[in-house]
VOGU-3710 file (C-alpha; in Angstrom, 3 decimals, decimal comma):
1> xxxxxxxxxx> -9,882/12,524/11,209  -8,111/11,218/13,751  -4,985/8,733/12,847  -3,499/5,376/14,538  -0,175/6,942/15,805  -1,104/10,551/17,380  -1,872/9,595/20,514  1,794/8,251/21,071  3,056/8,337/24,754  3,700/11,897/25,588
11> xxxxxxxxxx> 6,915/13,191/24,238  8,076/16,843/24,034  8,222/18,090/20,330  12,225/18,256/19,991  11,918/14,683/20,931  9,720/13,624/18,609  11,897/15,528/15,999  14,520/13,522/16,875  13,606/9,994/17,087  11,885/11,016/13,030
21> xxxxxxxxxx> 15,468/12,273/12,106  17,024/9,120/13,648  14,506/6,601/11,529  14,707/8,537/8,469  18,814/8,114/8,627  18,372/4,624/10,002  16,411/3,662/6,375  18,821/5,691/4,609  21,735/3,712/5,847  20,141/0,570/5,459
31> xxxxxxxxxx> 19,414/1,504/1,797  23,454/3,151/1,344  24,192/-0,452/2,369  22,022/-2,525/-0,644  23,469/0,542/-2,847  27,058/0,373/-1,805  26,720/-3,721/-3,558  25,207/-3,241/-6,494  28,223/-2,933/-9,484  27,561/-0,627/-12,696
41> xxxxxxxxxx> 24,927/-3,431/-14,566  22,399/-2,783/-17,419  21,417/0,370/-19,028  24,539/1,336/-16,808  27,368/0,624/-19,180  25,337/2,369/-22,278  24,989/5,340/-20,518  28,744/5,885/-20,030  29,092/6,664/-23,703  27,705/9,944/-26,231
51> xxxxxxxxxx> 24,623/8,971/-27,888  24,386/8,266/-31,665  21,558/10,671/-34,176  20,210/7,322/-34,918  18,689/3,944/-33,406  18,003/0,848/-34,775  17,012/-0,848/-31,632  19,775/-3,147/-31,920  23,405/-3,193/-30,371  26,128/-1,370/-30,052
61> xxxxxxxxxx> 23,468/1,377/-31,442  22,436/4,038/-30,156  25,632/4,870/-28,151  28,891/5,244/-29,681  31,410/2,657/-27,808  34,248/4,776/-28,678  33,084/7,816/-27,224  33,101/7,896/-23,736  31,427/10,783/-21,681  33,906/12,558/-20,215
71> xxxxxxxxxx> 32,625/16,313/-19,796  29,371/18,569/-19,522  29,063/19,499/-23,054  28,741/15,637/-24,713  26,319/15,054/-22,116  24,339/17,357/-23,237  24,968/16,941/-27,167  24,823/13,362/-25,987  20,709/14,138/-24,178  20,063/16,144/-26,799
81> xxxxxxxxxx> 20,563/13,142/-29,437  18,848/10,736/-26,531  15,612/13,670/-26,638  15,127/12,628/-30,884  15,929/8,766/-30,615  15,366/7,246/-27,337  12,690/9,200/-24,985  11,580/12,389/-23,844  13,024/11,976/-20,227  15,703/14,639/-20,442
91> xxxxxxxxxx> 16,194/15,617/-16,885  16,510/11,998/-15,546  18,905/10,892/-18,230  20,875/13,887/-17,653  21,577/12,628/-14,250  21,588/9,066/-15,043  24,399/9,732/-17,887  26,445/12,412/-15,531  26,544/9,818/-12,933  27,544/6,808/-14,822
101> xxxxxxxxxx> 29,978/8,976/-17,310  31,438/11,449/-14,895  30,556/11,224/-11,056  30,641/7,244/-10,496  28,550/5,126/-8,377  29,985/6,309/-5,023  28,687/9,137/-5,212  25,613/8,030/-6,351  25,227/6,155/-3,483  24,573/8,464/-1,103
111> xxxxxxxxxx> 23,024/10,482/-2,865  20,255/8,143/-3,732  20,287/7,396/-0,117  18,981/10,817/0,546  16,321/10,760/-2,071  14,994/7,490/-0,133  14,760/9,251/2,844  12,320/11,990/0,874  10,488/9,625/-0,995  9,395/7,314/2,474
121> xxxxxxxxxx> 8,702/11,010/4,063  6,720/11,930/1,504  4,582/8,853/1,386  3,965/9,047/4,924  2,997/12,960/4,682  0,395/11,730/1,767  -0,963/8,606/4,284  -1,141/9,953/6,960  -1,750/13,866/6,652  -0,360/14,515/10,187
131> xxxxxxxxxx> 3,222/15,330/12,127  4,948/12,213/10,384  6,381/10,285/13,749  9,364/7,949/13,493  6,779/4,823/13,693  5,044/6,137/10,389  8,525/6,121/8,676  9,530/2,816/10,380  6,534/1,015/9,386  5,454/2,341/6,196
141> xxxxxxxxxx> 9,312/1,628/5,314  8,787/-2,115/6,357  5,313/-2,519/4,865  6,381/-1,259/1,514  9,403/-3,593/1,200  7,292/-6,895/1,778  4,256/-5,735/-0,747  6,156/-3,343/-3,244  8,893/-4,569/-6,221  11,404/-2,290/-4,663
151> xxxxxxxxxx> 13,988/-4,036/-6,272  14,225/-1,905/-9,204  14,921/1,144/-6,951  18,581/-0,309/-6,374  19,186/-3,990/-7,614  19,317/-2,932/-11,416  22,118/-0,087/-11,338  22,266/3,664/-11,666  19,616/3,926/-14,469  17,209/1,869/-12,705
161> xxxxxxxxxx> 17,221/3,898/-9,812  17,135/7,385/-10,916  14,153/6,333/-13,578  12,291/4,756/-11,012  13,089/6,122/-7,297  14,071/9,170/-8,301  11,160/10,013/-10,664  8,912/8,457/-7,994  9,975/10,476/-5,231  9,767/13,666/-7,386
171> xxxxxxxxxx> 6,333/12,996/-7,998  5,274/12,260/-4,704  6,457/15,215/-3,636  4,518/17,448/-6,426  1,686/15,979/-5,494  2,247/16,494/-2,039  2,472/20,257/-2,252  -0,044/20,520/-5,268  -2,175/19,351/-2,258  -1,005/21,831/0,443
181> xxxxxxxxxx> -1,224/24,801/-1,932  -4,697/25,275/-2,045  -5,175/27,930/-0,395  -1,347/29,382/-0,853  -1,669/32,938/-3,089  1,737/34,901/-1,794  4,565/34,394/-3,813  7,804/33,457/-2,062  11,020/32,208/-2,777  10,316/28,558/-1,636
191> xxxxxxxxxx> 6,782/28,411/-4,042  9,067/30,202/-7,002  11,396/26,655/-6,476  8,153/24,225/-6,190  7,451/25,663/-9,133  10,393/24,756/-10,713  10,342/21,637/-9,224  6,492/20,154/-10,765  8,054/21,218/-13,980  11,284/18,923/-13,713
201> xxxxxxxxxx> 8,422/16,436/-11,889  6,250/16,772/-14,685  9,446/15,897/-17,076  10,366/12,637/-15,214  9,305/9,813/-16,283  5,815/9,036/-18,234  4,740/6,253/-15,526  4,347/8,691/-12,163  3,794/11,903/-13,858  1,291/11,142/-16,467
211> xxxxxxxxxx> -1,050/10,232/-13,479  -0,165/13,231/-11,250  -0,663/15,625/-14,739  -4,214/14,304/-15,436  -5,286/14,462/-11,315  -3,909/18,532/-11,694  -5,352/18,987/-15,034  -8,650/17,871/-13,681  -8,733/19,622/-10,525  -7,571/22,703/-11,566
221> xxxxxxxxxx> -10,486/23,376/-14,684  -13,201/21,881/-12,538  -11,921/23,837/-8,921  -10,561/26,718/-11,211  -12,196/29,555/-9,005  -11,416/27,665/-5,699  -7,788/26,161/-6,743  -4,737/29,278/-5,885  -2,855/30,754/-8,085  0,364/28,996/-6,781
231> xxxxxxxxxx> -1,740/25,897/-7,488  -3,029/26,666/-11,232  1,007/27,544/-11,613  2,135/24,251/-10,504  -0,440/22,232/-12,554  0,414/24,204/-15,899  3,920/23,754/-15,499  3,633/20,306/-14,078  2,008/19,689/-17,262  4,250/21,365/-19,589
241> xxxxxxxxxx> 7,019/18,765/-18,455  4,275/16,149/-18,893  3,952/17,329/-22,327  7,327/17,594/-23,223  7,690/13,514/-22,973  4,578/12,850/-24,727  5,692/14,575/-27,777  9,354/14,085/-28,050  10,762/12,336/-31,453  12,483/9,481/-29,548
251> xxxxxxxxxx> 9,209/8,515/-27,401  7,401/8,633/-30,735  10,047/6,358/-32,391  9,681/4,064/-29,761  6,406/3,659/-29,444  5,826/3,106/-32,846  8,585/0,764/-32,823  6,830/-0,969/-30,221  3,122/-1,105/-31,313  4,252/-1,610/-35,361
261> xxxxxxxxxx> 1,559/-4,874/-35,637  -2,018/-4,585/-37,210  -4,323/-4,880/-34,387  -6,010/-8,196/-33,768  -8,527/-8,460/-30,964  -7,601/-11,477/-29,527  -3,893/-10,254/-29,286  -5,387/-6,980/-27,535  -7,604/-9,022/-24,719  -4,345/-11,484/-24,376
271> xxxxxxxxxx> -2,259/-8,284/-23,616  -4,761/-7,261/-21,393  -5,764/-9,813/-19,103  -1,887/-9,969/-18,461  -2,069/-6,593/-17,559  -4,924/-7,073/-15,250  -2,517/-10,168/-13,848  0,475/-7,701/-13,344  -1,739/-4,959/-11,094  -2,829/-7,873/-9,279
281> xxxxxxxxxx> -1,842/-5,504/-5,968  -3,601/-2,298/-7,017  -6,729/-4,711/-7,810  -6,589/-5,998/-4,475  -6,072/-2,790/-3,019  -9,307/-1,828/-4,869  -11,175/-4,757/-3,784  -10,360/-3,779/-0,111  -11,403/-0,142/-0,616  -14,606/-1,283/-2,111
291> xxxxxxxxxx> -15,378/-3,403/0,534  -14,869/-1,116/3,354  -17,232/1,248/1,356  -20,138/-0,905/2,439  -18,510/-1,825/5,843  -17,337/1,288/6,617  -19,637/3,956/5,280  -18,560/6,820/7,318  -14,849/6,078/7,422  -15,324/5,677/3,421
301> xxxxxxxxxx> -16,549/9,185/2,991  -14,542/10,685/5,174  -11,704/9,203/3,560  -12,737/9,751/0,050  -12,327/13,507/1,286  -8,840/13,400/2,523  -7,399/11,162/-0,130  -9,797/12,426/-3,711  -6,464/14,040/-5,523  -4,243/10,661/-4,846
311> xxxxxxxxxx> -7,248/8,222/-5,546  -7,698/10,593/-9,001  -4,051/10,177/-9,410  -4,596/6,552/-9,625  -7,487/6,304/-11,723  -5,640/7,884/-14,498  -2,635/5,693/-13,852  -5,020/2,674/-14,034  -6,013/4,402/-17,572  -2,871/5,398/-19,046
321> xxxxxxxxxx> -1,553/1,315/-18,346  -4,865/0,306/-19,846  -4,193/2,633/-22,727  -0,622/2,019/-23,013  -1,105/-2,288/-22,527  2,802/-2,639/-21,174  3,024/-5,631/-19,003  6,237/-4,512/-18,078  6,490/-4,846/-14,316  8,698/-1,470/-14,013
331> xxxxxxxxxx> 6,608/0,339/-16,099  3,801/-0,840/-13,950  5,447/0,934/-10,779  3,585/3,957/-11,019  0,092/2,473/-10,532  1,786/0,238/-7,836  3,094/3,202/-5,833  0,338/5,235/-5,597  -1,989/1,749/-5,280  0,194/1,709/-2,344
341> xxxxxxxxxx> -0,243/5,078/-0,909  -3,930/4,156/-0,506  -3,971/0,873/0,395  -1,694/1,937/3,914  -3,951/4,943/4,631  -7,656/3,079/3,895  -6,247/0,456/6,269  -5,093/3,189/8,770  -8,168/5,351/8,254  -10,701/2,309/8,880
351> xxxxxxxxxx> -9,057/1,258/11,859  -9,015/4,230/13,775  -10,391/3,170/16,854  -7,999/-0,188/16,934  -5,126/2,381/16,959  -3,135/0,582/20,234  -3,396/-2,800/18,463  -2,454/-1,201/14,500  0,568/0,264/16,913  1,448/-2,827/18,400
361> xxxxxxxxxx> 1,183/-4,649/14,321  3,058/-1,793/13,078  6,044/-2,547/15,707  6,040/-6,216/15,004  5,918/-5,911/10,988  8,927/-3,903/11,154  10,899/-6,060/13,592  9,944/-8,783/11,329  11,635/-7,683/8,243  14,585/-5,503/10,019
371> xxxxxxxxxx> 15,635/-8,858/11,747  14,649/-11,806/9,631  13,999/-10,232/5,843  16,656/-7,174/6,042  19,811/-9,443/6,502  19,191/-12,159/4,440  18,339/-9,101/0,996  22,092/-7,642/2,280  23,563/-11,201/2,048  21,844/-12,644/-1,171
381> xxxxxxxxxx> 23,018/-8,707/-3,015  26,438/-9,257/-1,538  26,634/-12,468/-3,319  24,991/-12,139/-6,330  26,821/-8,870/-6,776  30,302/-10,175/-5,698  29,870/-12,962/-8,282  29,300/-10,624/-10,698  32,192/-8,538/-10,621  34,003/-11,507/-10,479
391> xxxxxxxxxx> 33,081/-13,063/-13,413  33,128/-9,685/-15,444  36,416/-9,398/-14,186  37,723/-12,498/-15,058  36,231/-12,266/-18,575  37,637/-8,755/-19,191  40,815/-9,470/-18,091  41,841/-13,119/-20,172  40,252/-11,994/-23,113  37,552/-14,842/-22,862
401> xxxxxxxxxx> 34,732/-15,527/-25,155  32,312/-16,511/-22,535  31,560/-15,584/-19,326  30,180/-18,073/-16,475  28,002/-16,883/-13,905  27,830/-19,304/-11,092  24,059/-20,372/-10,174  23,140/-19,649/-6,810  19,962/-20,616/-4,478  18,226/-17,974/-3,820
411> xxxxxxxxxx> 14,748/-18,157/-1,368  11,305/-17,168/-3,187  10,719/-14,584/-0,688  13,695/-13,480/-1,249  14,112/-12,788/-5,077  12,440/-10,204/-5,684  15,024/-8,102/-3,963  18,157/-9,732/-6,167  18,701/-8,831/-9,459  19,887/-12,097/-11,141
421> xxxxxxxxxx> 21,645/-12,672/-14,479  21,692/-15,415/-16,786  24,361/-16,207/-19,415  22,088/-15,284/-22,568  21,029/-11,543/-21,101  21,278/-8,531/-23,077  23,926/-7,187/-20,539  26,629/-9,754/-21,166  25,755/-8,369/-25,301  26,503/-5,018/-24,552
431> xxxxxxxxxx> 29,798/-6,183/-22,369  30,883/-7,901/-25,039  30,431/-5,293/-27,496  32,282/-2,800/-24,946  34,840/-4,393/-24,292  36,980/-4,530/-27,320  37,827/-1,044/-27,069  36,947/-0,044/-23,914  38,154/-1,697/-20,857  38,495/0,508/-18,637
441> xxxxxxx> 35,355/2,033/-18,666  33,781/-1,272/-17,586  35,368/-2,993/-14,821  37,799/-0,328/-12,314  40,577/-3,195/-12,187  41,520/-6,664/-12,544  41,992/-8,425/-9,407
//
């Protein structure tokens, strides 16, 4: 199949390489910048302390306020205590507590960056299934910031981030070489550390890899004789990880904590239809797949071919939400990324032979948000953010009972992108519980 962008005007191939490099460090700078605003906040400020044997879903439990993280070994007694209470996410609350207890957010910051970067070269390489050019990036960049809630990849803190973007990107990339090791039988050193990696990808986070584990699982028993051997490798270890959430005494504990009421029908088709409400977005991008099928019967097929282990992939994220019933918009991420992945290459695929004009769309899209919707999500964070650390400054430092968060007009189309806080929110509890004997580990000075 032939794509929108590959008849570009003709450029040598070290060109092309670097105008990609320059628009894959041009998003990672403008994503350093949001980053480089956003204060330690949330789940941020519990993770900075050694995790208690026991939970009772209620504060200062389960972390131990006077037992800050300050070395390798309570992080891991601390994970190890997270593993029986909390969840089964081990390697992403590794990193979330060795960044919040030990390396600090500026480091963070670029690191993250980075692991942007992968995760919109990764989507493009699943779209697009070509030579990703620096338009692909550009666009597919733009497009997913006006459609996708990417505000919980940096508005909500260090925990937010590596759960969600992180985890994401991980998985995107498993499934990406999953894909690309079909027929891939000689053992090297690189398939040896993709190996490694679909097991840490498999032991993410339940949202993206539950998905990606029941696409492999699939694939590999029904394609068992045609699937590689690197391939049957990455699915069982992909799936190991997988497992290893599923079964862990803290996701248990929570779930059951969670889903504790008798069942009652009219609860469960309540729950439901709000789900259904909350994948509005992957419904629609159903809805437009379903109509091409009878619009575009050739480009359908032909699609269905190129895209069956993503468009799996979501089918058993549709499933597991179904299952599951969380409304929870950032538990809902999973089905919306890899809604997304199909939506942009369906649209792309259909309108092959419209490729100047999807060109000339793609240009104006991102102009649109880099000039008008860009600035005005770096201003709104810079104020939200500075207000803040302001007021958690002031209420720190004078010993105040209350702390007073000035309101501030925000656009619609812009809130999605700020993370705002009201005066009754479970961070200003856990503030408040952290800092009677903890100061410092909360605000870096008073100004």
């Amino acid at each position: 199949m032939e794509y929108i962008f590959d008849k570009t005007p003709k450029l040598d191939m070290r060109t092309k390489n670097f105008l990609t490099v320059c628009a894959l460090l041009f998003i990672g700078i403008a994503f350093y910048i949001l980053n480089n605003a956003v204060p330690f906040r949330n789940d941020d400020y519990m993770y900075q302390f050694v995790f208690l044997t026991t939970c009772d879903y209620s504060l200062p439990t389960p972390v131990d306020i006077h037992r800050p993280i300050t070395n390798i070994s309570e992080l891991f007694s601390s994970q190890y205590n997270h593993y029986m209470i909390m969840n089964g996410r081990c390697p992403v609350h590794f990193l979330v507590q060795l960044f919040c207890g030990i390396l600090g957010k500026d480091l963070f910051n670029i690191i993250t960056s980075f692991i942007y970067i992968f995760n919109i070269y990764y989507s493009c390489k699943l779209i697009f299934k070509t030579q990703v050019s620096w338009l692909h990036i550009l666009s597919v960049n733009s497009i997913m910031w006006i459609v996708f809630p990417v505000g919980y990849f940096y508005a909500h803190g260090i925990a937010f981030a590596i759960n969600y973007l992180w985890s994401m990107t991980i998985c995107l990339y498993c499934l990406y070489i999953f894909i690309e090791a079909k027929e891939k039988n000689n053992v090297t050193f690189l398939s040896i550390i993709n190996v490694i990696i679909c097991f840490i990808g498999g032991w993410s986070h339940e949202s993206f890899s539950i998905p990606v584990a029941g696409m492999m699982f699939v694939f590999s028993i029904v394609m068992w004789k045609k699937s590689s051997c690197l391939q049957k490798t990455m699915a069982i270890c992909f799936c190991i990880g997988t497992l290893l959430i599923i079964i862990a005494p803290g996701t248990l504990l929570r779930f059951a904590h969670t889903h504790n009421e008798s069942f009652q029908l009219s609860k469960f088709i309540d729950n439901r239809m709000m789900l259904l409400y909350n994948l509005k977005r992957p419904i629609l991008y159903l809805i437009i797949l379903l109509i091409s099928t009878s619009l575009f019967k050739k480009s359908f097929l032909c699609y269905c071919k190129n895209y069956i282990h993503t468009f799996t992939v979501l089918c058993f994220s549709f499933l597991f939400m179904f299952l599951l019933g969380n409304i929870n918009q950032r538990a809902l991420l999973g089905t919306e990324a890899y809604s997304y992945i199909l939506f942009i290459s369906i649209m792309y695929s259909i309108t092959d032979k419209y490729r100047k004009h999807i060109k000339i769309c793609s240009l104006l899209i991102t102009a649109f948000f880099f000039i008008f919707v860009y600035p005005q999500i770096v201003k709104y964070n810079y104020i939200v953010n500075e207000n803040f650390s302001k007021s958690y400054n002031i209420y720190i430092c004078n010993e105040t009972n209350d702390i007073t968060i000035l309101n501030i007009n925000i656009p619609f189309y812009i809130k999605k992108y700020v993370f705002c806080l009201g005066n009754a929110e479970w961070e200003l509890d856990v503030i408040r519980y952290l800092k009677k004997n903890n100061k410092h580990t909360i605000i870096r000075e008073c100004r």
